[in-house]
MDTraj code that builds the backbone (N, CA, C; nanometers):
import mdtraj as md
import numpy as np

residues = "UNK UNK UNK UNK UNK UNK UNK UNK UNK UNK UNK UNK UNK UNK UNK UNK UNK UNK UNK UNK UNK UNK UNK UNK UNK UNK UNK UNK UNK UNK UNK UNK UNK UNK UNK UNK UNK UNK UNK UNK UNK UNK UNK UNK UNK UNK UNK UNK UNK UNK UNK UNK UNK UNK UNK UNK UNK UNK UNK UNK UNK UNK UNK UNK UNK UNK UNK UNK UNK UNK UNK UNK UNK UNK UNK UNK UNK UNK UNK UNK UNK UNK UNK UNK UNK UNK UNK UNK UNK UNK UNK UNK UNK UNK UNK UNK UNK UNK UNK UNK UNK UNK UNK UNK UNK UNK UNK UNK UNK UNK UNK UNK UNK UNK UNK UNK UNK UNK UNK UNK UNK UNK UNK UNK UNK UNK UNK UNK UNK UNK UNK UNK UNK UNK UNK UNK UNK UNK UNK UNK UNK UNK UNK UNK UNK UNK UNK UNK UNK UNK UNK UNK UNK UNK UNK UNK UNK UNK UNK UNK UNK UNK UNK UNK UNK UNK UNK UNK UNK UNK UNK UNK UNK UNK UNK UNK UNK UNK UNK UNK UNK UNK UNK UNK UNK UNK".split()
xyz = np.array([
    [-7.2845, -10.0413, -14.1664],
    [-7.1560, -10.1023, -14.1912],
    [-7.1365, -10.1171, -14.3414],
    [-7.0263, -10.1154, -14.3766],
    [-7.0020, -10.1052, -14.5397],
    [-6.9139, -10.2511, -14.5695],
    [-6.9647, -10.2862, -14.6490],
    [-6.9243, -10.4036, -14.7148],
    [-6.8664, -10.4601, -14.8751],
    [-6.8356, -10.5264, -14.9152],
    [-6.7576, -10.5488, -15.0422],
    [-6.8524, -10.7064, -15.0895],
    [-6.8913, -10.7158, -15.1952],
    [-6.9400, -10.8351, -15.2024],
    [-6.8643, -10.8691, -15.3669],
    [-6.8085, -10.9588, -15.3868],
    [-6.7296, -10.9575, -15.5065],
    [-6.7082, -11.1508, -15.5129],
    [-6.7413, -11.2205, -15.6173],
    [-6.7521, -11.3274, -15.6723],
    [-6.6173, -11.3815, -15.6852],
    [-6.6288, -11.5019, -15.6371],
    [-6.4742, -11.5724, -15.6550],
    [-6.4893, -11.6765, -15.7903],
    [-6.3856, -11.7217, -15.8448],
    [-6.3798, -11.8218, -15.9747],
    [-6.4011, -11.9538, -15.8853],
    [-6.4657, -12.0248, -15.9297],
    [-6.4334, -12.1923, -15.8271],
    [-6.5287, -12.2529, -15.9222],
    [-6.5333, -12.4015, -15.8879],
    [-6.6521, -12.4927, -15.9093],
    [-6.8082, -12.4370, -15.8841],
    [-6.7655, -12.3947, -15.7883],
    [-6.9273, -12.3367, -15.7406],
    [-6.9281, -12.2349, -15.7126],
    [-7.0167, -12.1380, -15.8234],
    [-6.9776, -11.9845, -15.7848],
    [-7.0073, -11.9624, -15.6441],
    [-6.9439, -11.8714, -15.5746],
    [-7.0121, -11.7888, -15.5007],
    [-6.9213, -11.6161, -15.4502],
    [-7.0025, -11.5822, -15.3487],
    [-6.9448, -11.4504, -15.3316],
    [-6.9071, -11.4053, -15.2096],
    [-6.7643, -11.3460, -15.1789],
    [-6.7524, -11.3416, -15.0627],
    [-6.8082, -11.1947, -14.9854],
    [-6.8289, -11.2136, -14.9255],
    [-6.8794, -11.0372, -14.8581],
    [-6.7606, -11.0119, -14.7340],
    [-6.7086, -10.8994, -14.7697],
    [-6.6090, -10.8432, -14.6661],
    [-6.6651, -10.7577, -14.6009],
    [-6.5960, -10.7300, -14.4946],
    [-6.5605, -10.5651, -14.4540],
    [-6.5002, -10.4656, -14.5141],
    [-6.4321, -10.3354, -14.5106],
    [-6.3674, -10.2265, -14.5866],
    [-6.1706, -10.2713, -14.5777],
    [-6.1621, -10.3563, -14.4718],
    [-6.0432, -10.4193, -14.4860],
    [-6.0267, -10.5103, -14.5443],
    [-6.1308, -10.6075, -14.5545],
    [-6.0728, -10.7483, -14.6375],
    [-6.1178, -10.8774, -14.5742],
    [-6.1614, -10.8352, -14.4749],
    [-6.2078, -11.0089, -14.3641],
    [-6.3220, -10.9843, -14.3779],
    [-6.3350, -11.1177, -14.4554],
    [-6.4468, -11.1909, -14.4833],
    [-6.5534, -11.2011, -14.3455],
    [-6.7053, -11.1284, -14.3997],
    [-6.7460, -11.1594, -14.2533],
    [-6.8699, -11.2286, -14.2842],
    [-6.9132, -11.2502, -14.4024],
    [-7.0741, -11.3574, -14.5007],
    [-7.0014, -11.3710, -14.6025],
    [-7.0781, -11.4656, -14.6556],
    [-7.0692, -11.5651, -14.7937],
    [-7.1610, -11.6404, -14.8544],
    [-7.2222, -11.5850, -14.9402],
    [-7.3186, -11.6872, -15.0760],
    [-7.2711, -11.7635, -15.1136],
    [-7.3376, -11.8594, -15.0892],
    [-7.2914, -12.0001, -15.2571],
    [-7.4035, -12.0830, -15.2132],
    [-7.4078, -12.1739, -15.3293],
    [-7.4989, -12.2142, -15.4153],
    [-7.5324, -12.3278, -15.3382],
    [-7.6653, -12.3893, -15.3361],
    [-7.7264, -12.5027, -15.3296],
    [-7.8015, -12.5910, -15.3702],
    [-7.8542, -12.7128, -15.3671],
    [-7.9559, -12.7526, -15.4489],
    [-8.0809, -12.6996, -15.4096],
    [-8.1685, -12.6988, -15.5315],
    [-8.2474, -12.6296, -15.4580],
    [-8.3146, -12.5340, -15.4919],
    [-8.2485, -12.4753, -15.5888],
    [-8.3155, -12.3464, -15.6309],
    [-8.2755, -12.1948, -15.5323],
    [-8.1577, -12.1762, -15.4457],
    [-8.1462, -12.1004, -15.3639],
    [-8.0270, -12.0683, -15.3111],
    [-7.9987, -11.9394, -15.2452],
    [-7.8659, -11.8534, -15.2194],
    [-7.8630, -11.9037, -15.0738],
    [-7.7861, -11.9372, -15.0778],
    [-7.7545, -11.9639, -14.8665],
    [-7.6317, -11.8557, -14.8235],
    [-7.6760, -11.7604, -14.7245],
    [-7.6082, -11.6685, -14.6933],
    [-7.4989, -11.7103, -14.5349],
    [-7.3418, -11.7753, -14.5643],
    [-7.3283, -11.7797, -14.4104],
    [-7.2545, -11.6707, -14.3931],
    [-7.2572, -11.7198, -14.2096],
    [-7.1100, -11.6122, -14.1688],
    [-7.0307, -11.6521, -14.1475],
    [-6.8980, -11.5741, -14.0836],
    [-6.7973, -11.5922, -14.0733],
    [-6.7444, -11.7306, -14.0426],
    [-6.8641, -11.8035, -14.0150],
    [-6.7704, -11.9304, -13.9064],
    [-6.8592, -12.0357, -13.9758],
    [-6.9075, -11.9886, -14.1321],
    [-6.9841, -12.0889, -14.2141],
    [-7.1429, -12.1389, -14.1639],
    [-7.2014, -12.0495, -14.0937],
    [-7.3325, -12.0699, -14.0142],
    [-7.4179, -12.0017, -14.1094],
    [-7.4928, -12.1047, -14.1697],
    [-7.6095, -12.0221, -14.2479],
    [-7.7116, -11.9262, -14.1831],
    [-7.7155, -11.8111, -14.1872],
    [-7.7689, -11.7232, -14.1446],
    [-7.9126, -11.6648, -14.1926],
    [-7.8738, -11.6649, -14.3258],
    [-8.0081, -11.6558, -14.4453],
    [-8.0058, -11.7105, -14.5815],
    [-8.1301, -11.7136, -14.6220],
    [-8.1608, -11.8651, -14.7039],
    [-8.2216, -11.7066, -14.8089],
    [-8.2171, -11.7177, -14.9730],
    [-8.3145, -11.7091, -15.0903],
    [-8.3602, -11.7833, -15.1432],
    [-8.5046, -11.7981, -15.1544],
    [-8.5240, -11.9122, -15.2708],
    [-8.6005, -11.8246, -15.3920],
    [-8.6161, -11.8701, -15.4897],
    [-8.6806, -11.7995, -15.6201],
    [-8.8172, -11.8924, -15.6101],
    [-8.9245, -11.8330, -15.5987],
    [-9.0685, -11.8291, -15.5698],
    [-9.0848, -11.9219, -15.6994],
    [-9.1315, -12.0248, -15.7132],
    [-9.1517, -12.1091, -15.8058],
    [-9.2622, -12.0928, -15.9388],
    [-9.3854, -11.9776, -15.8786],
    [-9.4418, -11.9080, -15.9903],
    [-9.4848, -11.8008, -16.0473],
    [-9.3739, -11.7406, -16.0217],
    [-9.3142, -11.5798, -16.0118],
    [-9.1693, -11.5725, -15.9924],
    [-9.1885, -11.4137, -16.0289],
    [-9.0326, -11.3944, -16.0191],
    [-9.0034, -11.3038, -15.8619],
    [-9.0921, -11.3581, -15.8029],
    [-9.0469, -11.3255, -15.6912],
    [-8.9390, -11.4292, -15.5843],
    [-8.8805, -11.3425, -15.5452],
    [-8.7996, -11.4170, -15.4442],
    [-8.8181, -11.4149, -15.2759],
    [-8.8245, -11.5381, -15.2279],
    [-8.8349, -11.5256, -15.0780],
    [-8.6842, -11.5024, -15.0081],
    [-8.6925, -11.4422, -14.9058],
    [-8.5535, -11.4279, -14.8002],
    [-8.6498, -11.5186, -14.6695],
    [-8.5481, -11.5906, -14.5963],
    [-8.5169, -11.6765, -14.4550],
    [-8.4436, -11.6520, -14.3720],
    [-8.4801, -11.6089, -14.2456],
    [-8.3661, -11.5820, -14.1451],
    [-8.4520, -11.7148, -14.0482],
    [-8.3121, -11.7966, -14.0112],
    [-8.3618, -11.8836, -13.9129],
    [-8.4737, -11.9984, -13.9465],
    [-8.5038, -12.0155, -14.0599],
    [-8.5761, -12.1070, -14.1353],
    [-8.7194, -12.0206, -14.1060],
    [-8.6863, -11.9013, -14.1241],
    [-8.8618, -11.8375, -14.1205],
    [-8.8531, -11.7943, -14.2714],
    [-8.9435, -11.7556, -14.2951],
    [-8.9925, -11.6651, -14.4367],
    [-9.0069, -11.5423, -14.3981],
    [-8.9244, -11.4243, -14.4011],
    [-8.9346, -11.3191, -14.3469],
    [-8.9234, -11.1853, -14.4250],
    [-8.9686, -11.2412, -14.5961],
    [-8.9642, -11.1463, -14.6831],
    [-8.9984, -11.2077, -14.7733],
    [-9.0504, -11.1385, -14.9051],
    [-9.1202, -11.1438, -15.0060],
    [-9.0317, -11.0494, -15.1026],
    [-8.9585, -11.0586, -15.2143],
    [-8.8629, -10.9510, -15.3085],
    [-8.9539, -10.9576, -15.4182],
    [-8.9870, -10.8564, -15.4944],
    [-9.0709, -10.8708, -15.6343],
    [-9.0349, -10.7328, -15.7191],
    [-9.0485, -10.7656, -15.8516],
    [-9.0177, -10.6002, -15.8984],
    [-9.1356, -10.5516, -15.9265],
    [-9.1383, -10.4141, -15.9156],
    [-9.2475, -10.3338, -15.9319],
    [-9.2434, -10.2502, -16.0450],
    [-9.1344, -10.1929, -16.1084],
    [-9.1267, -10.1204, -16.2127],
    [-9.1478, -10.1208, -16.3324],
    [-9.1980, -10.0739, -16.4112],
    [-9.2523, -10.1325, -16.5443],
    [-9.0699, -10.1172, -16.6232],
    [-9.0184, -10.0073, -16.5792],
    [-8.8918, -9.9515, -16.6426],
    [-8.7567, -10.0417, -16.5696],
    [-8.7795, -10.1162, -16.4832],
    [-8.6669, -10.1828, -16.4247],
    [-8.6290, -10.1063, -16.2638],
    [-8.6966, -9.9948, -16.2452],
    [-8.6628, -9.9030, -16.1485],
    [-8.6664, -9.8632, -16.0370],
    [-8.7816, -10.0468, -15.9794],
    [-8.8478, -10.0389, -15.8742],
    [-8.8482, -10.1711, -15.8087],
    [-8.8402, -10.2119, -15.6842],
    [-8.8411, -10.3526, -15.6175],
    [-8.9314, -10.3179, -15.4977],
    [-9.0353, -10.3867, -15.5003],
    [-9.1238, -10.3900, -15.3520],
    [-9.0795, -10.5037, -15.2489],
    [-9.0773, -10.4664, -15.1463],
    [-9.0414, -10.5770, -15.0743],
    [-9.1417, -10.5515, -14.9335],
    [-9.2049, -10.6742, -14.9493],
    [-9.2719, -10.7201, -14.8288],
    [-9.2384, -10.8132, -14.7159],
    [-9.2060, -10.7299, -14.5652],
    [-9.1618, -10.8302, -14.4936],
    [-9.2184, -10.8093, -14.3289],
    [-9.1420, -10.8995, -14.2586],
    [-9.1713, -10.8768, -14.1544],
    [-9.0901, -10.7606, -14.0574],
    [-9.0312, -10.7201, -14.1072],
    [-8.9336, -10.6065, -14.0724],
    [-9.0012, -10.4608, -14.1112],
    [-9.0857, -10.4679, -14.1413],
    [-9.1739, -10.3722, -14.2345],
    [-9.1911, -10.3822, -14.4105],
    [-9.2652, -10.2754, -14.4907],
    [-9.2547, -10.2382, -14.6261],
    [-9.1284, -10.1697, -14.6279],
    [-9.0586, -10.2404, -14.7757],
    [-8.9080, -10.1093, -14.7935],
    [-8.9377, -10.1736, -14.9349],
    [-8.8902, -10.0748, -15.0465],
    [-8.8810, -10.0475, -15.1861],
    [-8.7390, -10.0203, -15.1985],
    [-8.6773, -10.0751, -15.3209],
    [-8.5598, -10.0531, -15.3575],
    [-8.5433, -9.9627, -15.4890],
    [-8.5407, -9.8347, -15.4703],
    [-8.5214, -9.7689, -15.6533],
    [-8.3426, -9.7370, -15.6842],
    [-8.3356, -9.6954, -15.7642],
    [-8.2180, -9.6404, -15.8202],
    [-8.2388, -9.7052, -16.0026],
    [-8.0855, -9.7209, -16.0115],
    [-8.0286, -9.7438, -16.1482],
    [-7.9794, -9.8586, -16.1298],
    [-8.0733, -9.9783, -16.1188],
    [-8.0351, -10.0990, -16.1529],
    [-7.9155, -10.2127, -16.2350],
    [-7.9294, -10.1207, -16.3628],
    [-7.9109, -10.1564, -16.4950],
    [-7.7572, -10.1106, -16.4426],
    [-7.7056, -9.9979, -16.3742],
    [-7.6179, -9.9496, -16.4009],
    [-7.5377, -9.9818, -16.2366],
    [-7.6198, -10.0350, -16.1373],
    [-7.5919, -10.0802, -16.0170],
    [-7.5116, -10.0011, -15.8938],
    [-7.6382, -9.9030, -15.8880],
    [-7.6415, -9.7936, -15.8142],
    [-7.7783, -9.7702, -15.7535],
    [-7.8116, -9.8445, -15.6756],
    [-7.9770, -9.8150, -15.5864],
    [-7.9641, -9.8360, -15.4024],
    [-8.0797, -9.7916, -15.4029],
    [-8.0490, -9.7616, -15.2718],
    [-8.2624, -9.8725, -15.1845],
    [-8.2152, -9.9039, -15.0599],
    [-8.3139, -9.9631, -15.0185],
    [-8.3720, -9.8974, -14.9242],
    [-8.4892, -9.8682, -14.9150],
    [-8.5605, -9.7513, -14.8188],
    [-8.6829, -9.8069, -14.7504],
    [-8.6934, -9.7639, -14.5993],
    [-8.8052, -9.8039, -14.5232],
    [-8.8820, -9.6335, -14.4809],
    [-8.9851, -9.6327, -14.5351],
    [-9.0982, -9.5176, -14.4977],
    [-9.0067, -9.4281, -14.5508],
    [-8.9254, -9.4131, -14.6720],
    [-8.8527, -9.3013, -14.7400],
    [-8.7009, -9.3122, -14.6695],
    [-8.7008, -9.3928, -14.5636],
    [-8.5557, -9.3697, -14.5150],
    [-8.4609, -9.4773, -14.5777],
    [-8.3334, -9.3917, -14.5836],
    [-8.2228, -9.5277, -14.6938],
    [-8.1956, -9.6218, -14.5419],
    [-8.1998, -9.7264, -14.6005],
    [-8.1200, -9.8341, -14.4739],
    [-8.0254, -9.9001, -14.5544],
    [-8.0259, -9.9122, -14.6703],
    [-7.9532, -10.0183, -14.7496],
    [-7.8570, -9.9150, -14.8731],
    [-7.7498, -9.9146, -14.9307],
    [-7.7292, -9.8613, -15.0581],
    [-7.6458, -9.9955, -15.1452],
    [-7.6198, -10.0006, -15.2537],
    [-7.5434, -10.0849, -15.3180],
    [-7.5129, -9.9680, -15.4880],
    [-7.3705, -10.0073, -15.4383],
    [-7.3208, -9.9468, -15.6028],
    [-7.1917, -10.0121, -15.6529],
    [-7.1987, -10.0584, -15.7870],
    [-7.1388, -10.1587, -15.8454],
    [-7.0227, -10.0990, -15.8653],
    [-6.8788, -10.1970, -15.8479],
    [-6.7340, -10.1133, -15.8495],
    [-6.6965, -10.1764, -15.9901],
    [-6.5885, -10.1038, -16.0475],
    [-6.5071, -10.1617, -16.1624],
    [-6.4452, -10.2265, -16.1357],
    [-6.4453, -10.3635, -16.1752],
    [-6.3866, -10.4852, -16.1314],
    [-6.3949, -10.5920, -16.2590],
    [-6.2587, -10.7098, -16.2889],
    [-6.2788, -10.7979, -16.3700],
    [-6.3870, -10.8793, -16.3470],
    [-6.4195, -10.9385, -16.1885],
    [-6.5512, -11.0203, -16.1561],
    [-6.6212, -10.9097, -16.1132],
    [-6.7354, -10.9878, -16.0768],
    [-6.8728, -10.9001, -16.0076],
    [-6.8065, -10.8379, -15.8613],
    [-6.8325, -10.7072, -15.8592],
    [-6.8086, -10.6775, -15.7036],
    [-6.9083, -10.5683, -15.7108],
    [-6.9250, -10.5251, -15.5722],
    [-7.0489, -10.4328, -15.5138],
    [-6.9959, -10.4054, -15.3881],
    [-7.0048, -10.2602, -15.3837],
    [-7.0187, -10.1815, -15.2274],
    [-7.1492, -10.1717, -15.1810],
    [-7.1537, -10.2144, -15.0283],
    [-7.2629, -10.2689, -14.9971],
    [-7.2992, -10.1498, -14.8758],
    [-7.3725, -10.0779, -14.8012],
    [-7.3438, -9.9899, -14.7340],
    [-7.4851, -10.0141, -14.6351],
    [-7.4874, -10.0682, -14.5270],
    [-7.5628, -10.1230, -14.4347],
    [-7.5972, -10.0327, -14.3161],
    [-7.7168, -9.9875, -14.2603],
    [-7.7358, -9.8247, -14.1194],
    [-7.7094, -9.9578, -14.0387],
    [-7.6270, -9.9008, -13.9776],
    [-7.5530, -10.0130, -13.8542],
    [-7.6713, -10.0745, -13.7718],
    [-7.8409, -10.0176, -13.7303],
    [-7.8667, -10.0511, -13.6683],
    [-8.0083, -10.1406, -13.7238],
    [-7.9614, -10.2047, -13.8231],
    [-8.0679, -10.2355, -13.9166],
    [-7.9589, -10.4150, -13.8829],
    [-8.0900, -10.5126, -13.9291],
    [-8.0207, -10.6671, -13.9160],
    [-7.9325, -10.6634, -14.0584],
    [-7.8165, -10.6750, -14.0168],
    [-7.7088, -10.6975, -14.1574],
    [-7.7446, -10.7665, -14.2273],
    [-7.7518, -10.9221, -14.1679],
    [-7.7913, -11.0311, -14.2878],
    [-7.9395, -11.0107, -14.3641],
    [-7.9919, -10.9768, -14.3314],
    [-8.1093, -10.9335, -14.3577],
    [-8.1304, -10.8689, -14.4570],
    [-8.0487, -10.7560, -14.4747],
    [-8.0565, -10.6483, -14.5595],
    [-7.9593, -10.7044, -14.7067],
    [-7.8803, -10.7530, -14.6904],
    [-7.7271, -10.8430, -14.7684],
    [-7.7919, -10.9290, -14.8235],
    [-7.9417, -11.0427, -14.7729],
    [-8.0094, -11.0864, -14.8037],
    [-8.1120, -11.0546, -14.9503],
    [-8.1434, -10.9500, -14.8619],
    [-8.2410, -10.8647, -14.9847],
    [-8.1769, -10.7944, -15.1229],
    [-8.0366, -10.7631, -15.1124],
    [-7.9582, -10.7243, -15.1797],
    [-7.9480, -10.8199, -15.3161],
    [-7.8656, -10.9321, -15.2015],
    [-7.9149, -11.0778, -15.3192],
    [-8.0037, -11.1237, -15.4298],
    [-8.1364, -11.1057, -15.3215],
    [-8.2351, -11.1703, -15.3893],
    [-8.2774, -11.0401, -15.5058],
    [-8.2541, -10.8835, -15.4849],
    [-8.2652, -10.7957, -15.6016],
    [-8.1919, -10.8530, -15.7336],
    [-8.0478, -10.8849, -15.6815],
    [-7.9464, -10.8856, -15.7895],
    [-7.9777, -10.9895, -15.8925],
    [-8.0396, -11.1134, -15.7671],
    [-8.1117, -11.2546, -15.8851],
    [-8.2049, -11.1953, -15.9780],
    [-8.3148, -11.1150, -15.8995],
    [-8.4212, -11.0699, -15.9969],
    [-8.3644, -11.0071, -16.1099],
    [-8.2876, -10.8821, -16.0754],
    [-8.2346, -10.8574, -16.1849],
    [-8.1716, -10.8714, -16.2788],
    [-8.0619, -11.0029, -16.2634],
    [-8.0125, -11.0580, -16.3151],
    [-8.1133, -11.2080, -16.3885],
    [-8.2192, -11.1947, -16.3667],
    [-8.2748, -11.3150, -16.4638],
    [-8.3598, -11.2299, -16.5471],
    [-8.4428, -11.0954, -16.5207],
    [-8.4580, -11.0354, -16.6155],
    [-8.4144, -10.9973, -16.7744],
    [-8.2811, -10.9516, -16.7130],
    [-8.1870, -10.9117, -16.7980],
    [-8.1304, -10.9889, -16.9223],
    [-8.1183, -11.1305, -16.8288],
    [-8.1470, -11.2568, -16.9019],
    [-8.2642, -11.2862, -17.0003],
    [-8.3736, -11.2708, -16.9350],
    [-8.4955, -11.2371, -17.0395],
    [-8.4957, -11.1492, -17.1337],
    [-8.4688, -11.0667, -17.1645],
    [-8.4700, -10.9335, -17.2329],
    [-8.3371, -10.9924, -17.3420],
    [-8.2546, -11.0193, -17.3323],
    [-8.1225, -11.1236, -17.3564],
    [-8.1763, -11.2011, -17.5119],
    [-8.2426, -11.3053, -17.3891],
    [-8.2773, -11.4244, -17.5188],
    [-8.4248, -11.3622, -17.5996],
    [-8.5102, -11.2414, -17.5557],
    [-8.6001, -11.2292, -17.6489],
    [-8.6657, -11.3663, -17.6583],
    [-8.7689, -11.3050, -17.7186],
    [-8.9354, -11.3677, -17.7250],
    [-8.9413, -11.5439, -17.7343],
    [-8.9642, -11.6171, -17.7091],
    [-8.9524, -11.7577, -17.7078],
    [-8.9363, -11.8522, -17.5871],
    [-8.9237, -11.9528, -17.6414],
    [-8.8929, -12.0439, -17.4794],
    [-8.7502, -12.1123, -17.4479],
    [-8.7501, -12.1510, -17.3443],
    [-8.6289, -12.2220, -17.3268],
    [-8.5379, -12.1441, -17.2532],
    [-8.4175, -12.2290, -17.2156],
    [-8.3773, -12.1419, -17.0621],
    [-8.1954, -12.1144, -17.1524],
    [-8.1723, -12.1556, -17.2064],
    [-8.0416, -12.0671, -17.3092],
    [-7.9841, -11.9687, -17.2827],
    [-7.8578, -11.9186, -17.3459],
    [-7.8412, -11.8171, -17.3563],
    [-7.8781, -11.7189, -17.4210],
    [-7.9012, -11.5922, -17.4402],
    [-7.9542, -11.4841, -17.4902],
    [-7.8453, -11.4479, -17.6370],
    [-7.9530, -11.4013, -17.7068],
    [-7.8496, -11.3512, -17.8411],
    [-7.7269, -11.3224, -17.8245],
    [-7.7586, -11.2361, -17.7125],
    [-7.6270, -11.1564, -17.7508],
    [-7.5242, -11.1795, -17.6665],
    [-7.5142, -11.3128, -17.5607],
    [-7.4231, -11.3774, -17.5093],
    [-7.3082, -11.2868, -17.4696],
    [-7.3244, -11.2825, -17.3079],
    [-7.2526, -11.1576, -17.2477],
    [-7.0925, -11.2780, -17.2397],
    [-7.0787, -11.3860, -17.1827],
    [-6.9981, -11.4576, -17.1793],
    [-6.9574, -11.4623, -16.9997],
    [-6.8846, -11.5171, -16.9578],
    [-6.8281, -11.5527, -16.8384],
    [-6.9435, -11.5449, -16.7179],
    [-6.9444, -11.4498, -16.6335],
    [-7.0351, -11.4445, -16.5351],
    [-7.2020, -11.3808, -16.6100],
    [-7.1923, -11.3222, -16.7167],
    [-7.2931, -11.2904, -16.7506],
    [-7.3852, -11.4058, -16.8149],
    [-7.3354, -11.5045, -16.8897],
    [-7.4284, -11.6314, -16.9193],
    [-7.4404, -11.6857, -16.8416],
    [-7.5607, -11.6561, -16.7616],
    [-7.6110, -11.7531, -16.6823],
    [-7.5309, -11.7451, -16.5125],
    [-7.4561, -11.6691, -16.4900],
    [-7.3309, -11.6804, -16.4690],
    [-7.3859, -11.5818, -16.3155],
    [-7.3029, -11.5425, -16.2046],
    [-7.3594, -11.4366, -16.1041],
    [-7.4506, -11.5173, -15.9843],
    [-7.5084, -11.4095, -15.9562],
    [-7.6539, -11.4536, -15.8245],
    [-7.7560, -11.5340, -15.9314],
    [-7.8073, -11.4580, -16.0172],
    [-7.9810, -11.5433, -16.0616],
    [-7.8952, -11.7049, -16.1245],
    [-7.7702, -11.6808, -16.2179],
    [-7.7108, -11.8016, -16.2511],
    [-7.6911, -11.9264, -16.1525],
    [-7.6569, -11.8863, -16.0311],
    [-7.6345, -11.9862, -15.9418],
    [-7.8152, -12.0287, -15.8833],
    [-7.8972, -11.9474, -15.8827],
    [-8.0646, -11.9717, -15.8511],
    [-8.1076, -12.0885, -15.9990],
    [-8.0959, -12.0511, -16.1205],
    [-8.1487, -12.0950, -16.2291],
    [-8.0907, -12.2277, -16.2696],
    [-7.9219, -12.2411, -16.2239],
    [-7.8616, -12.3332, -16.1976],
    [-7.8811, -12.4441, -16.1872],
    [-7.9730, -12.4117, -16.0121],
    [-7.9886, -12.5174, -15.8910],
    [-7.8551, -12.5564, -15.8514],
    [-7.7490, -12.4118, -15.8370],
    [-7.6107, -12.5124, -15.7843],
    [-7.6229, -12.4069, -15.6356],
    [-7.7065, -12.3814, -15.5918],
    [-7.6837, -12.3225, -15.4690],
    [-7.7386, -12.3798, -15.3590],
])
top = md.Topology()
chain = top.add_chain()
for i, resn in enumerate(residues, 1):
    res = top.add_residue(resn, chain, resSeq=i)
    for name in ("N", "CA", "C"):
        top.add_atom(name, md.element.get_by_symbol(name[0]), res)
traj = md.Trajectory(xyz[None], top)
């Protein structure tokens, strides 16, 4: 199933995920907590991210289980291992440029490629017979990773949780999926 995931302006970021028409069928936003709460249509939390407290790994929750492990693997940005109960699947592509695809034993189940848009949006492209939230899940918890990286690389060598030199501004300070994790407004 193909999907639209694109960030609304509000108090509390979050993001709505459509269908190819427009009805809203999941939704991220923020909690305390340190974590992405994924509902559906009828506001039922479905799946939970939290950011692994000493690492940059991220856990996914379906049903208050722990049913995944997100971590990057790439020295170049180019690689995401993911360990779960659904099996091993790796996420490669072009991160940076938000075009990758998510694969179990070499097969794609997942794709995501970033659209031109004033806010954040993403085409989300789901094998129908794979758990949706699940996968929308993992999507997430990539985009945090990658997005707090990026952040790192940003502010260069030192401490403190700031903005980066070169201060992207609006959704990019701090701003997106890892912004709402680093937050604690999710």
């Amino acid at each position: 199933m193909e999907y639209v995931m694109s960030s609304r302006w509000s108090l509390m970021e979050h993001f709505d995920i459509t269908d190819t028409s427009g009805g809203r069928v999941f939704e991220a936003r923020g909690h305390l907590g340190s974590r992405i709460s994924l509902l559906d249509g009828h506001g039922q939390e479905v799946a939970e991210i939290r950011k692994h407290m000493m690492s940059d790994a991220h856990e996914v929750y379906l049903g208050g289980q722990n049913v995944a492990r997100v971590r990057h693997a790439g020295i170049f940005g180019d690689k995401y291992d993911i360990e779960s109960s659904f099996g091993r699947l790796e996420a490669r592509g072009h991160f940076a440029g938000g075009d990758y695809t998510v694969s179990r034993g070499g097969a794609p189940v997942a794709r995501l490629v970033r659209q031109f848009s004033i806010r954040e949006k993403f085409a989300v492209d789901v094998a129908d017979d794979e758990n949706q939230a699940f996968l929308l899940a993992l999507v997430l918890a990539i985009e945090a990773i990658h997005e707090e990286r990026r952040e790192r690389e940003d502010r260069g060598p030192g401490f403190g949780m700031g903005a980066g030199i070169a201060g992207r501004g609006g959704f990019g300070d701090g701003g997106g999926i890892a912004g709402m994790i680093e937050r604690d407004i999710l």
